[in-house]
N, C-alpha and C positions, 0 to 999 in steps of 0.2 A: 676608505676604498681608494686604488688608483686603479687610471687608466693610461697604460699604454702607448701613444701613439707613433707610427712610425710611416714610413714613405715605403711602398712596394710597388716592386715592377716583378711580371710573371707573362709566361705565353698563357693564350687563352685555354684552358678547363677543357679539358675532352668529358663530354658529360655523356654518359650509357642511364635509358632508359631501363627501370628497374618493374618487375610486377611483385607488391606484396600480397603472400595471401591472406597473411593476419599481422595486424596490427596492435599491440599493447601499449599504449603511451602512459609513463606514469610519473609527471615532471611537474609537482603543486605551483615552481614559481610560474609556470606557462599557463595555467590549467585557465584561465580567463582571455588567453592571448589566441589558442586552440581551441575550436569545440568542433570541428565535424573531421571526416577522413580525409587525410588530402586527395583532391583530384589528378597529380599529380605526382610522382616520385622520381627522383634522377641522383644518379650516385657520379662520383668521380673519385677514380683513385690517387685525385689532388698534382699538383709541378710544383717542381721545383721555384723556388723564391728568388730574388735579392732584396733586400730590407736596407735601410736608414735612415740615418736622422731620429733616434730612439728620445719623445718625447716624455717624462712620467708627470702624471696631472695627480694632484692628488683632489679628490671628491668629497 
């Protein structure tokens, strides 16, 4: 397995409050990580990047 690493800089995340009204989760590697609904939800439709200094680690 590798990972990644790299240096980013970005303006801050415009984050909109989201209401769900059903929720399906079904993700085995998480399933210990998750166990109740979140009390929270927030979406961003993500900014733009700049990246560098592309580290690879291998694990």
């Amino acid at each position: 397995m590798a990972i990644n690493e790299v240096e980013i800089h970005h303006l801050e995340w415009p984050i909109s409050q989201i209401e769900v009204k059903k929720l399906e989760f079904n993700y085995p590697r998480f399933s210990k990580l998750i166990k109740e609904e979140p009390n929270i939800i927030q979406y961003s439709k993500g900014v733009k990047i700049i990246a560098w200094g592309k580290h690879n680690q291998r694990k």
